[in-house]
The first five atom37 places (N, CA, C, CB, O) and aatype in JSON, in Angstrom:
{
  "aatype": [20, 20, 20, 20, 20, 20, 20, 20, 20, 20, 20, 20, 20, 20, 20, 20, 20, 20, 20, 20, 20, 20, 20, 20, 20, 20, 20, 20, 20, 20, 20, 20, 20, 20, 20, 20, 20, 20, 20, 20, 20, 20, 20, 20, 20, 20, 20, 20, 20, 20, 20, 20, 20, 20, 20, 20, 20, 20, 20, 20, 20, 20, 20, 20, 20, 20, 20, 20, 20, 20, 20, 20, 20, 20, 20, 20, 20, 20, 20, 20, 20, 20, 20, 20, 20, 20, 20, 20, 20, 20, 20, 20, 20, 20, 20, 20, 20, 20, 20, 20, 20, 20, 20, 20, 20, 20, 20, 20, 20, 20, 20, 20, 20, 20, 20, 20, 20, 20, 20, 20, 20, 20, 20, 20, 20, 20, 20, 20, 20, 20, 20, 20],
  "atom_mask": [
    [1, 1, 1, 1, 1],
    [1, 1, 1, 1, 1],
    [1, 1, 1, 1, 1],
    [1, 1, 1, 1, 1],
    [1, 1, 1, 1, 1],
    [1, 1, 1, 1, 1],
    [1, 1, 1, 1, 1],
    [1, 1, 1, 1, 1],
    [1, 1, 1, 1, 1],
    [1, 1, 1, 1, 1],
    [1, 1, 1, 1, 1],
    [1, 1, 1, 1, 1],
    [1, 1, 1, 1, 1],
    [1, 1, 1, 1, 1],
    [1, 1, 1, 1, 1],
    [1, 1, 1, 1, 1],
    [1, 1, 1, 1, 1],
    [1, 1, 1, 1, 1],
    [1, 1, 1, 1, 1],
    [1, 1, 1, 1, 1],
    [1, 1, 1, 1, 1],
    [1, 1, 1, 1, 1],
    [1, 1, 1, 1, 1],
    [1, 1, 1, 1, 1],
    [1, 1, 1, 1, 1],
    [1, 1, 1, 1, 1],
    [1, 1, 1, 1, 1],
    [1, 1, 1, 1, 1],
    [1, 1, 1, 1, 1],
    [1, 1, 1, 1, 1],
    [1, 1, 1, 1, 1],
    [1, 1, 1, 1, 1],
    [1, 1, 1, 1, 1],
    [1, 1, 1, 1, 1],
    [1, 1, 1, 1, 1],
    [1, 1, 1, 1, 1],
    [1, 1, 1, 1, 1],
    [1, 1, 1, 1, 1],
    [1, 1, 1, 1, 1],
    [1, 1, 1, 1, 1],
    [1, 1, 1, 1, 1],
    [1, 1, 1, 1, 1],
    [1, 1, 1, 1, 1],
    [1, 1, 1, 1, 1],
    [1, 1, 1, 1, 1],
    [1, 1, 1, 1, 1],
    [1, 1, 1, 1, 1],
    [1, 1, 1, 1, 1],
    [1, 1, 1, 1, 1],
    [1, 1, 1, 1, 1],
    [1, 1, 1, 1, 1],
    [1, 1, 1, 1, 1],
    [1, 1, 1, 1, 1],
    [1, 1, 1, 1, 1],
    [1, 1, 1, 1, 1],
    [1, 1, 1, 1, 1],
    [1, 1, 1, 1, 1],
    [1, 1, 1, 1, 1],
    [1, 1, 1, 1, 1],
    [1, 1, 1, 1, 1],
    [1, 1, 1, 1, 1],
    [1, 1, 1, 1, 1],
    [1, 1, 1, 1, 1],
    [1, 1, 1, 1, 1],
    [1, 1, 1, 1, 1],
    [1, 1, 1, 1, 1],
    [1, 1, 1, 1, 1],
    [1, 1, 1, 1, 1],
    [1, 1, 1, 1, 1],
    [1, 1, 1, 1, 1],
    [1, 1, 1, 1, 1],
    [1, 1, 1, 1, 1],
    [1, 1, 1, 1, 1],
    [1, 1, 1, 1, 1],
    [1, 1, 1, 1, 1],
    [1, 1, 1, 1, 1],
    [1, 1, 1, 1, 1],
    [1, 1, 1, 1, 1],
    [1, 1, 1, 1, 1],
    [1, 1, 1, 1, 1],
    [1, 1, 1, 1, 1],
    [1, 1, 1, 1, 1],
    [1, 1, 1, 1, 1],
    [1, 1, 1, 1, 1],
    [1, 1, 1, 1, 1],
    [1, 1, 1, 1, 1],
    [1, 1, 1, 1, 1],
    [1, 1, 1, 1, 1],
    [1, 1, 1, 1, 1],
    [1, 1, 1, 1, 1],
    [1, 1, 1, 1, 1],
    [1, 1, 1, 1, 1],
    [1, 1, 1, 1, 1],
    [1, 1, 1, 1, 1],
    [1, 1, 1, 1, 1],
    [1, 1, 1, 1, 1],
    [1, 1, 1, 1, 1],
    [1, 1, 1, 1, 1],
    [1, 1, 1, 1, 1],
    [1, 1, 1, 1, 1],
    [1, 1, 1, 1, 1],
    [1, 1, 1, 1, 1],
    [1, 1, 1, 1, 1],
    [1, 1, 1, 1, 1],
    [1, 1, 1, 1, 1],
    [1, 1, 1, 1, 1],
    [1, 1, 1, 1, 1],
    [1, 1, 1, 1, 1],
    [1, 1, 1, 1, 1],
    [1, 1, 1, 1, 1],
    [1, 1, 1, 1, 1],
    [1, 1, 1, 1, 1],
    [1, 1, 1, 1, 1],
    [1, 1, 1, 1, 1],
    [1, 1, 1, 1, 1],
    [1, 1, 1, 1, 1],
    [1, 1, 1, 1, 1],
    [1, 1, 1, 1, 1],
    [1, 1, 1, 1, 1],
    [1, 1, 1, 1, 1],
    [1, 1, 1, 1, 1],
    [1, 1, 1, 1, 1],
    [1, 1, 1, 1, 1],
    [1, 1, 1, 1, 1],
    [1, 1, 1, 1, 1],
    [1, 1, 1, 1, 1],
    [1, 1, 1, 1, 1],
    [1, 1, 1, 1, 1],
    [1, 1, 1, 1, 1],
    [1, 1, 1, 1, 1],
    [1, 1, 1, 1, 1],
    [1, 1, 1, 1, 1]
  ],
  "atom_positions": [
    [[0.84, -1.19, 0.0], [0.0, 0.0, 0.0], [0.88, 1.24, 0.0], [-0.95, 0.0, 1.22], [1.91, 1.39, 0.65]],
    [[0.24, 2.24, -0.94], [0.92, 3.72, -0.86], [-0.04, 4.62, -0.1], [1.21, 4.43, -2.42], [-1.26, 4.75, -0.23]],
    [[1.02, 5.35, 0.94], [0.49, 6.05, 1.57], [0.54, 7.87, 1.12], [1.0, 5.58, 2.75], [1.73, 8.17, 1.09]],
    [[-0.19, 8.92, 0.85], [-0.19, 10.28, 1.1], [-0.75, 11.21, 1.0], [0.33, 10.64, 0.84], [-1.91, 10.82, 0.81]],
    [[-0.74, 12.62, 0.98], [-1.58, 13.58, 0.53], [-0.88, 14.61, 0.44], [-2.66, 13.8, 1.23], [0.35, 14.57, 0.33]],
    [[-1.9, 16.17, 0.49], [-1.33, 17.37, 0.27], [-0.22, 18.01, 1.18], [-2.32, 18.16, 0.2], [0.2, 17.29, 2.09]],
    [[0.13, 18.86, 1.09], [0.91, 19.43, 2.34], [0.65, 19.99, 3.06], [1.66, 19.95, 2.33], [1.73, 20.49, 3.38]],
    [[-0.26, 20.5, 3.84], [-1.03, 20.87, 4.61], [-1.77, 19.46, 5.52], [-1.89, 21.76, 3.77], [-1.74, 19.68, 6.73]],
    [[-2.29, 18.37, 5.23], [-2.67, 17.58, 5.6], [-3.85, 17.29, 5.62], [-2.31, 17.55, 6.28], [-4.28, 16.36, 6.3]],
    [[-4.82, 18.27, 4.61], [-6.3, 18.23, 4.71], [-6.9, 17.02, 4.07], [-6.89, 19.44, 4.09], [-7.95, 16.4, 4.22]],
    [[-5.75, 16.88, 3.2], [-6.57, 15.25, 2.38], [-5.06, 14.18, 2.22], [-7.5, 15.69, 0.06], [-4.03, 14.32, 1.56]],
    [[-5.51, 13.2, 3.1], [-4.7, 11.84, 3.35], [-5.44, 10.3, 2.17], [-5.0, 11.44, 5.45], [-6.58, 9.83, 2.16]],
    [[-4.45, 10.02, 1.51], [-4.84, 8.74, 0.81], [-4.37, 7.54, 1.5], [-4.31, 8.71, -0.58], [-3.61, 7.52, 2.46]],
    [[-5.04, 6.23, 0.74], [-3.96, 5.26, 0.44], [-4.33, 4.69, -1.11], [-3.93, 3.97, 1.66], [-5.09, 5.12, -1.97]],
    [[-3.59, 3.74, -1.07], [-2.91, 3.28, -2.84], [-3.39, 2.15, -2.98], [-1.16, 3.08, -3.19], [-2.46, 1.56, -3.53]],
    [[-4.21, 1.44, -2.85], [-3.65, -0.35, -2.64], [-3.43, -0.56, -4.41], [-5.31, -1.86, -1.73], [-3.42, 0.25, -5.33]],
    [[-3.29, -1.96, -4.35], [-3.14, -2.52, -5.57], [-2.01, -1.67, -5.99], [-4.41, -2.53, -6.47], [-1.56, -0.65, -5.45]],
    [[-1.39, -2.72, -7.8], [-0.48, -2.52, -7.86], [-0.14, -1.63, -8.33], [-0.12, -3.13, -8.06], [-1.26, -1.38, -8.77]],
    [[0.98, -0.06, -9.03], [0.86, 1.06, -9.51], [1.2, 0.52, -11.07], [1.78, 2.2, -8.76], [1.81, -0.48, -11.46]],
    [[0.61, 1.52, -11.71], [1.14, 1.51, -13.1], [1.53, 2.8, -14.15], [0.18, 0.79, -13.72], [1.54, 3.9, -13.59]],
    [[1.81, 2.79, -15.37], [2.36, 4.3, -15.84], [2.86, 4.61, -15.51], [2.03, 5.23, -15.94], [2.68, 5.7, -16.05]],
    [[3.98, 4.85, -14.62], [4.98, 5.67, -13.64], [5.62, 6.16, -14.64], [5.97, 4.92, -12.51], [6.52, 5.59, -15.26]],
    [[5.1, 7.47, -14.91], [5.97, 8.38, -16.11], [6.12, 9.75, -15.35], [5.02, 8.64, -17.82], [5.85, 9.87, -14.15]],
    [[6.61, 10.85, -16.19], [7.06, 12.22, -15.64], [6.16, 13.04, -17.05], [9.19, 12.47, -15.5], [6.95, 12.99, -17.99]],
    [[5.37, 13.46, -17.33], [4.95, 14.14, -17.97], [5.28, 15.77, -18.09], [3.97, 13.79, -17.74], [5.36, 16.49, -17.09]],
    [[5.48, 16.29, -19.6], [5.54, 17.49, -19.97], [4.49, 18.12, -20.09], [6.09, 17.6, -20.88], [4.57, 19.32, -20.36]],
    [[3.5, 17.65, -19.97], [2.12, 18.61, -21.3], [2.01, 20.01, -20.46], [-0.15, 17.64, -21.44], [2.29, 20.11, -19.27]],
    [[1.51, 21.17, -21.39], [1.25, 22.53, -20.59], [0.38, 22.29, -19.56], [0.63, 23.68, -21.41], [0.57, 22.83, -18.47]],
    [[-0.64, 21.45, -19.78], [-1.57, 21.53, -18.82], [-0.64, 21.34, -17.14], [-2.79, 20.25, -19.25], [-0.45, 22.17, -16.25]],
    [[-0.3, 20.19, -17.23], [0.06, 19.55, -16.08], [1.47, 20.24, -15.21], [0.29, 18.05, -16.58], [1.89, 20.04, -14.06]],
    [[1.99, 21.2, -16.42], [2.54, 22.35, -15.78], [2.37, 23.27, -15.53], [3.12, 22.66, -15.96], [3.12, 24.03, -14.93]],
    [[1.48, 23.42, -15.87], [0.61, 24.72, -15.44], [-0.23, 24.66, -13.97], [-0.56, 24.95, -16.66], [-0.36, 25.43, -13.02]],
    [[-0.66, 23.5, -14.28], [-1.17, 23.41, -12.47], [-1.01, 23.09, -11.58], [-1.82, 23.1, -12.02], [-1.76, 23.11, -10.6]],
    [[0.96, 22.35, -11.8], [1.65, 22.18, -10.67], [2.37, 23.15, -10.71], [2.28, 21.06, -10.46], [3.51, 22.75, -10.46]],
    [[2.36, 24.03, -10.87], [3.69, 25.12, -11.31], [5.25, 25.06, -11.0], [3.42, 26.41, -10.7], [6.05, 25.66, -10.28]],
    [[5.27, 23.61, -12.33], [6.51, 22.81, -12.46], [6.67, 22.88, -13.73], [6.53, 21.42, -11.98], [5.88, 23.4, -14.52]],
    [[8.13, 22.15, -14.07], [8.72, 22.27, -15.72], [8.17, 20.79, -16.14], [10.82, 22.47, -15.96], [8.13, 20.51, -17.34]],
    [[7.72, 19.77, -15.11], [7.15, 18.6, -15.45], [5.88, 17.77, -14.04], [8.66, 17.66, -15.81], [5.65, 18.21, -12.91]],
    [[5.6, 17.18, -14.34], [4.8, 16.45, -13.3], [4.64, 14.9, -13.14], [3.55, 16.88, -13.44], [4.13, 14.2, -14.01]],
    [[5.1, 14.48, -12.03], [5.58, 12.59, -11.86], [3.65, 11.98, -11.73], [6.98, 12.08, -9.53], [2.81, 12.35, -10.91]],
    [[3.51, 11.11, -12.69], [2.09, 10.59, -11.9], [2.23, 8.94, -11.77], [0.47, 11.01, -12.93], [3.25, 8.46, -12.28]],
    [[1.38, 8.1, -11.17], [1.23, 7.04, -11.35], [-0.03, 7.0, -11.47], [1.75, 6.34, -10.62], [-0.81, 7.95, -11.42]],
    [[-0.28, 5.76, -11.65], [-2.57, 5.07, -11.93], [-2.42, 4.08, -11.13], [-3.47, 4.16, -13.89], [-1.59, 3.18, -11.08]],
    [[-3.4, 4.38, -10.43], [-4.02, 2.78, -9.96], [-5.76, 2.93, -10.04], [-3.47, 2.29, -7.98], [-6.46, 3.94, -9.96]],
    [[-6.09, 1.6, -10.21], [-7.93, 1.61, -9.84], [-8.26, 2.45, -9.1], [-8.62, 0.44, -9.14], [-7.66, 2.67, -8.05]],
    [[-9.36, 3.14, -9.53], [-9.76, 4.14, -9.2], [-10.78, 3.39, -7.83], [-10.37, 4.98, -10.53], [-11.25, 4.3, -7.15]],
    [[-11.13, 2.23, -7.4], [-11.61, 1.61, -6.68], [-10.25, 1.21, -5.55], [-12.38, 0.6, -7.48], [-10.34, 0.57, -4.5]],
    [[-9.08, 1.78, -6.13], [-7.84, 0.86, -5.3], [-7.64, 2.54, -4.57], [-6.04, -0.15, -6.55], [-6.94, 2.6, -3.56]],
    [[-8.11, 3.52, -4.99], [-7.81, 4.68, -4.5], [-8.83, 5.14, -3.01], [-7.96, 5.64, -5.8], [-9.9, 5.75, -2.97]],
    [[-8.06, 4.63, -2.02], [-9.11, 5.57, -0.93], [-8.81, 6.4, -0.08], [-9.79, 4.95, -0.11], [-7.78, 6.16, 0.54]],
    [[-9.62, 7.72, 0.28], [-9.72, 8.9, 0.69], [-9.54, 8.81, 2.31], [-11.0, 9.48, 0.16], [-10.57, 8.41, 2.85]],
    [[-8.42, 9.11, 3.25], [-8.48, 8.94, 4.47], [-8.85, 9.76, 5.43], [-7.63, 8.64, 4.71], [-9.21, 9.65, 6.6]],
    [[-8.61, 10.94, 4.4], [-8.83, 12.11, 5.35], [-8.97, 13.27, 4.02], [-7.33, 12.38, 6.65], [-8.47, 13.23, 2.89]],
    [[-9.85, 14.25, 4.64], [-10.4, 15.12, 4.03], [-11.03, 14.51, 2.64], [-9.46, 16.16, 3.92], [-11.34, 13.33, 2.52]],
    [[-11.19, 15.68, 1.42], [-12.05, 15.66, -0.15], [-11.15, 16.71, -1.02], [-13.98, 16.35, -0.06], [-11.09, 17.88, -0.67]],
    [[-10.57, 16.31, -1.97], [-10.06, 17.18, -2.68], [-11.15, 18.02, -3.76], [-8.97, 16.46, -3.3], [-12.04, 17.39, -4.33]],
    [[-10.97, 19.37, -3.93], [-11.5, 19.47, -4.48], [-11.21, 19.26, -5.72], [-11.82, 20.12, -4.17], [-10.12, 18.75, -5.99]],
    [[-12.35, 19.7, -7.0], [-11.3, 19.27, -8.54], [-12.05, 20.35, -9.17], [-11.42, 17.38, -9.55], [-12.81, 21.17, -8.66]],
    [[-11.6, 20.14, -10.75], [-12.01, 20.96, -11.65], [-11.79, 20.22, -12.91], [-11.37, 22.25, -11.56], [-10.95, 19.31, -12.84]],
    [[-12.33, 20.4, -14.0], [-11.97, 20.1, -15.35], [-11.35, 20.81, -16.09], [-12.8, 19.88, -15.98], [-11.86, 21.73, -16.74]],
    [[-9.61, 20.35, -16.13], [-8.74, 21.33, -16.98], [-8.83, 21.29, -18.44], [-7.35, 21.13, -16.7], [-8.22, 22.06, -19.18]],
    [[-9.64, 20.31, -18.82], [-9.82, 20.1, -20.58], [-10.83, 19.11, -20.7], [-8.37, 19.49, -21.5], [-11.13, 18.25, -19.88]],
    [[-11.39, 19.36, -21.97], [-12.18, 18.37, -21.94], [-12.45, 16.78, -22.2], [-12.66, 18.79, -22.36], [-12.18, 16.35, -23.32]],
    [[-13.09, 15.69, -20.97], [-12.97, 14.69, -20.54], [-12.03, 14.41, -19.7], [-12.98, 14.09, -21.27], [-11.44, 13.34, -19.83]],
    [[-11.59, 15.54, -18.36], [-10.57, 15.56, -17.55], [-10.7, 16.23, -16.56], [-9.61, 15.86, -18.02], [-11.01, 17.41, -16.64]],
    [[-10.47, 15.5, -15.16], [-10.95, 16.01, -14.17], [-9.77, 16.2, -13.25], [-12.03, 15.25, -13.7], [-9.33, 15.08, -13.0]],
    [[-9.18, 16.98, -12.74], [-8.23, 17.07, -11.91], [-8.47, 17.1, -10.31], [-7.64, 18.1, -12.33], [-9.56, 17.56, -9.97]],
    [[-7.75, 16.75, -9.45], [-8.33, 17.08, -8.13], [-6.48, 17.44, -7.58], [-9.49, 15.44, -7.2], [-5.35, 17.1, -7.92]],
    [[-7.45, 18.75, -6.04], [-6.0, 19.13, -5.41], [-6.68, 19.89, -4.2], [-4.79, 20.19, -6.49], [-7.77, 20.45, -4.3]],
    [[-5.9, 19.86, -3.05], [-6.38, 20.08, -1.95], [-6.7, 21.62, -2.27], [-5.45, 19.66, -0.76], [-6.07, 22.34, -3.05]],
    [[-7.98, 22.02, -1.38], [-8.76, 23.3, -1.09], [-8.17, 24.11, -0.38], [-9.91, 23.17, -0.51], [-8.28, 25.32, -0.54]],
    [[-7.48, 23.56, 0.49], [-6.83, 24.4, 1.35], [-5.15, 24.87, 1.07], [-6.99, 23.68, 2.64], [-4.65, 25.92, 1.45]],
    [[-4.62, 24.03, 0.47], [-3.28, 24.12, 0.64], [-2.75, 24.45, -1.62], [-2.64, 22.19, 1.74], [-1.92, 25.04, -2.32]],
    [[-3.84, 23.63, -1.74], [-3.57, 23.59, -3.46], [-2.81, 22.4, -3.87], [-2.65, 24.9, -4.04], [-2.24, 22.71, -4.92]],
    [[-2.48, 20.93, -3.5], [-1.31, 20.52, -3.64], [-2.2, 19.39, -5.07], [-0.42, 19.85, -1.97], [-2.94, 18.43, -4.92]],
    [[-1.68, 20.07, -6.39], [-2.16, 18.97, -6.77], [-1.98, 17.29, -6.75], [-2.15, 19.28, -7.57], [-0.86, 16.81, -6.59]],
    [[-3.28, 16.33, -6.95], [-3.27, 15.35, -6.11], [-3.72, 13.87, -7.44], [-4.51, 15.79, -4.65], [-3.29, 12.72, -7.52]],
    [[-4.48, 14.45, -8.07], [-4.9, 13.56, -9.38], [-5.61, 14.04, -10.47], [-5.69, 12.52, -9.05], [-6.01, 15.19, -10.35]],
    [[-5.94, 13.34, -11.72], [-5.69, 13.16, -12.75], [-6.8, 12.22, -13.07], [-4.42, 12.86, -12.92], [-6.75, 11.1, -12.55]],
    [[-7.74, 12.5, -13.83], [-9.1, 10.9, -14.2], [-9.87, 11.89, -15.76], [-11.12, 10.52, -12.07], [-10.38, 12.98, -16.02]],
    [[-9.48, 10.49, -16.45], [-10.42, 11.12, -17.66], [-11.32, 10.28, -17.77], [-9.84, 11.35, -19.08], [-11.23, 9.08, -17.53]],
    [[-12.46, 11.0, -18.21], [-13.69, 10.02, -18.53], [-14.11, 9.04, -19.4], [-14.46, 10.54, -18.71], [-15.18, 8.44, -19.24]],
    [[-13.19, 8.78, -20.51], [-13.12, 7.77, -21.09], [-12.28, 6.81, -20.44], [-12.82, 8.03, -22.22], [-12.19, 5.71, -20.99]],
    [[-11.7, 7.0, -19.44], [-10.94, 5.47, -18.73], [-11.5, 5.3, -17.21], [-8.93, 5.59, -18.58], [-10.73, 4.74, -16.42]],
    [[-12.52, 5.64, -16.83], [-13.52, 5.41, -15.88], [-12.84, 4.51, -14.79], [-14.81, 4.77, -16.55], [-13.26, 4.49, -13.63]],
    [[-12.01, 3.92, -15.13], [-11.82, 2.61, -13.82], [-10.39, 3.07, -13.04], [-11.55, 0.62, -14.65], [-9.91, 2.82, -11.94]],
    [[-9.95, 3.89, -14.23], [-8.52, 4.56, -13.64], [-8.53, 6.1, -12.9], [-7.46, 4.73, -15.02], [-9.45, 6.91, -12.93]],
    [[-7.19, 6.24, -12.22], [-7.32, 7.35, -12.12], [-5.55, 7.87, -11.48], [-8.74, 7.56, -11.22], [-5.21, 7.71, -10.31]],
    [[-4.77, 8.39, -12.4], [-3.47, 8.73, -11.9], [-3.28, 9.9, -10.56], [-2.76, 9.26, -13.19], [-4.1, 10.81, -10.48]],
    [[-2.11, 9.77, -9.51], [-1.86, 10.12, -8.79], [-0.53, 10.64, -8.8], [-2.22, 9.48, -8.19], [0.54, 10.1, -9.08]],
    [[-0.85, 11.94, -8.37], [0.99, 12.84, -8.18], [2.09, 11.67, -7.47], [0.93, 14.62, -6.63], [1.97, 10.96, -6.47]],
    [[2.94, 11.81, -8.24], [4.13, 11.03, -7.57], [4.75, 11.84, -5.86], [5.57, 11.08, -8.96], [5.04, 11.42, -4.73]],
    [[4.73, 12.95, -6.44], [5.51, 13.65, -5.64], [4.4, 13.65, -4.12], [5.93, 15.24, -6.46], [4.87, 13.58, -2.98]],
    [[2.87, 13.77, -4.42], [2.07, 13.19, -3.05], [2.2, 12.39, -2.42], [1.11, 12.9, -3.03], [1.43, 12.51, -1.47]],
    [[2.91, 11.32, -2.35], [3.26, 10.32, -1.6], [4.14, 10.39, -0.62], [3.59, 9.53, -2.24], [5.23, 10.86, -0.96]],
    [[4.03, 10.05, 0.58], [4.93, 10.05, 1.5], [6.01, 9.47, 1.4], [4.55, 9.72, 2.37], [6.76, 9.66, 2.36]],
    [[6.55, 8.6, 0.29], [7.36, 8.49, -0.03], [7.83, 8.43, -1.28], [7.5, 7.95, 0.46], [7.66, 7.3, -1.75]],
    [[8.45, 9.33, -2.16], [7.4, 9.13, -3.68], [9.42, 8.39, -4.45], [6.27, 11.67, -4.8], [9.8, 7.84, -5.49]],
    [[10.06, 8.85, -3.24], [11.26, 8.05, -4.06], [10.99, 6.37, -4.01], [12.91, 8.4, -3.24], [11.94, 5.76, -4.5]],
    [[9.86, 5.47, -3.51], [9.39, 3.98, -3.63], [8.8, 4.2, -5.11], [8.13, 3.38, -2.32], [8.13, 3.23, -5.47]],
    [[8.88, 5.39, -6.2], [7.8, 4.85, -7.37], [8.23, 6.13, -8.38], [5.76, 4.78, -6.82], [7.67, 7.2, -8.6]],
    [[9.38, 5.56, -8.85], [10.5, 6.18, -9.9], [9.42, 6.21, -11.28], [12.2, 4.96, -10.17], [8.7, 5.23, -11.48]],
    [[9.38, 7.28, -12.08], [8.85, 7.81, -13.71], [9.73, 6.13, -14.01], [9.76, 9.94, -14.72], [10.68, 5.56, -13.49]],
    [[9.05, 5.93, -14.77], [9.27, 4.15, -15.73], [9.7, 5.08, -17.72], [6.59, 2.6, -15.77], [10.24, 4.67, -18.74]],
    [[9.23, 6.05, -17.41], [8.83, 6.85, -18.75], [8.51, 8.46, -18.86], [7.57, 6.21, -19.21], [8.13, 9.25, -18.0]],
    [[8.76, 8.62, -20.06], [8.21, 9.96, -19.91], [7.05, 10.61, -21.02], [9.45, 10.82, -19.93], [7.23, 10.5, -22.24]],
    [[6.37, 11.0, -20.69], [5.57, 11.32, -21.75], [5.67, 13.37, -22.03], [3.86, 10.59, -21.24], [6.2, 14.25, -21.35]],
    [[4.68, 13.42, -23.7], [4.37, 14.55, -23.83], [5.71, 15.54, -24.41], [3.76, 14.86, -22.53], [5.63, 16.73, -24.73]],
    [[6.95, 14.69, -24.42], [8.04, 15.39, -24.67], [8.52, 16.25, -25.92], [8.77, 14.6, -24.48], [9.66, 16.63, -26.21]],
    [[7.17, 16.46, -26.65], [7.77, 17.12, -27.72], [6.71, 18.91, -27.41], [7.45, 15.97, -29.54], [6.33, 19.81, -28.16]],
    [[6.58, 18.59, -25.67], [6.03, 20.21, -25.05], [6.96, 19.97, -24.17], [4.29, 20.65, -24.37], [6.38, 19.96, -23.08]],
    [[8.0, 19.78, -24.03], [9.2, 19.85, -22.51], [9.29, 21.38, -22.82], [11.19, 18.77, -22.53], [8.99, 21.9, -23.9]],
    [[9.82, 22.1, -21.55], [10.27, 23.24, -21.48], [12.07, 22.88, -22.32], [10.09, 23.8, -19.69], [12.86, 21.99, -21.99]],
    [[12.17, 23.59, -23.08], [13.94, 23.26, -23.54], [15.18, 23.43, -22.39], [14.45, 24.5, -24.85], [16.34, 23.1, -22.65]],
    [[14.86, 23.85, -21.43], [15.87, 23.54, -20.59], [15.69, 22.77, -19.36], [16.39, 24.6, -20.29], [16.43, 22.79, -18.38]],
    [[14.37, 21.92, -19.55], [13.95, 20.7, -18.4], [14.69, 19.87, -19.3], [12.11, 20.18, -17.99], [14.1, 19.56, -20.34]],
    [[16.13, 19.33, -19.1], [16.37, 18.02, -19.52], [15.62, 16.89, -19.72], [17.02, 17.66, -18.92], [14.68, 17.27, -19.02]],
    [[15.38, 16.15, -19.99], [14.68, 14.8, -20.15], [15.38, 13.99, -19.67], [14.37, 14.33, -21.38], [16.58, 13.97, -19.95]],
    [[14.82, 13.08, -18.8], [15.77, 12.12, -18.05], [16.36, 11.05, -18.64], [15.18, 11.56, -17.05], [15.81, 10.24, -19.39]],
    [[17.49, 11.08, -18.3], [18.48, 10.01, -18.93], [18.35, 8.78, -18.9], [19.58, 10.04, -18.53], [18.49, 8.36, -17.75]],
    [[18.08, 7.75, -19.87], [17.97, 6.38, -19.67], [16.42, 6.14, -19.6], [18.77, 5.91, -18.37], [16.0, 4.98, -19.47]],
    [[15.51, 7.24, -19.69], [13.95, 6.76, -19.4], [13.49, 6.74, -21.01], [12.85, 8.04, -18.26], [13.91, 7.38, -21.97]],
    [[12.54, 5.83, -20.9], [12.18, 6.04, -22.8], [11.43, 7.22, -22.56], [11.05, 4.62, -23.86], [11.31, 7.69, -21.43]],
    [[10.81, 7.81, -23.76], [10.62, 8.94, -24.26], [9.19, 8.59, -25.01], [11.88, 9.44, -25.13], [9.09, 7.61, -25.75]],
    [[8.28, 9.33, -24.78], [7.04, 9.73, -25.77], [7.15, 11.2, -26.63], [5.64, 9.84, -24.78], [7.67, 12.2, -26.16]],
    [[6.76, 11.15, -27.52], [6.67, 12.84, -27.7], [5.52, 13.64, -27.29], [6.76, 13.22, -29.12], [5.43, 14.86, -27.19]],
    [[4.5, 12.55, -27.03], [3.24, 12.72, -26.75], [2.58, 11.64, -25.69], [2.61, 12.73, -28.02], [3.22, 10.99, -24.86]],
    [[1.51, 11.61, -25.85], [1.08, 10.21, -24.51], [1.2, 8.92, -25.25], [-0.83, 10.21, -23.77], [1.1, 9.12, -26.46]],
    [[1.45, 7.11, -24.82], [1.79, 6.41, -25.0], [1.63, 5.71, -26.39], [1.59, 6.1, -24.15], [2.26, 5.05, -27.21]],
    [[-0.39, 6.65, -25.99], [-0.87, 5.7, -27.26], [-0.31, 6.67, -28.87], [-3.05, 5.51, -27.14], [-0.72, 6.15, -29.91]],
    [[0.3, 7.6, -29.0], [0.41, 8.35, -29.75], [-0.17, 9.72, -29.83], [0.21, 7.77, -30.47], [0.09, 10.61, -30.64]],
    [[-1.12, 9.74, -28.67], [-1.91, 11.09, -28.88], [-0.83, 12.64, -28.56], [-3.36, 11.01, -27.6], [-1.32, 13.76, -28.69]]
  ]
}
């Protein structure tokens, strides 16, 4: 099980089941609302995802995409589009321990900022996995 939440402490998770996607994404969006040059996520079942403490709130940053991040503190927290209903990715960096669940990949890389290196030795998307 993965344990975490925002920084403030208003909303506590856990993880069960196993993680998957462990990539570092470029896209504007996802830098834009971590106000980072990239953003670490993982997925698990969105049924494997439970809420321990507090409700994040969310919003829809595009359409068929729902983001969530604490109300109080802002820390963004996840990631669920509506065409994959059963999933739902989680900030790497939310985890209480987020060095247990290393980017496997990177996506979106043909929006990197030009002086966010791309990590060495990770494969590369230019975009998301499936080609989009």
């Amino acid at each position: 099980m993965l344990t975490g939440g925002c920084a403030c402490g208003a909303v506590r998770y856990e993880a069960h089941g196993t993680p998957w996607h462990e990539t570092l994404c470029h896209c504007p969006t996802c830098r834009r609302v971590a106000g980072a040059p990239a953003v670490a996520w993982f997925t698990v079942r969105r049924a494997d995802l439970r809420l321990v403490a507090g409700t994040p709130k969310v919003f829809r940053s595009s359409p068929g995409v729902v983001r969530g991040f604490c109300g109080a503190c802002g820390t963004p927290l996840t990631y669920a589009r509506d065409d994959l209903p059963d999933e739902v990715d989680v900030t790497t960096a939310s985890l209480d321990d987020p060095a247990a669940l290393p980017p496997r990949d990177q996506t979106q890389l043909a929006h990197r900022i030009p002086w966010m290196a791309p990590l060495p030795g990770l494969p590369g998307f230019a975009g998301g996995r499936d080609g989009s």
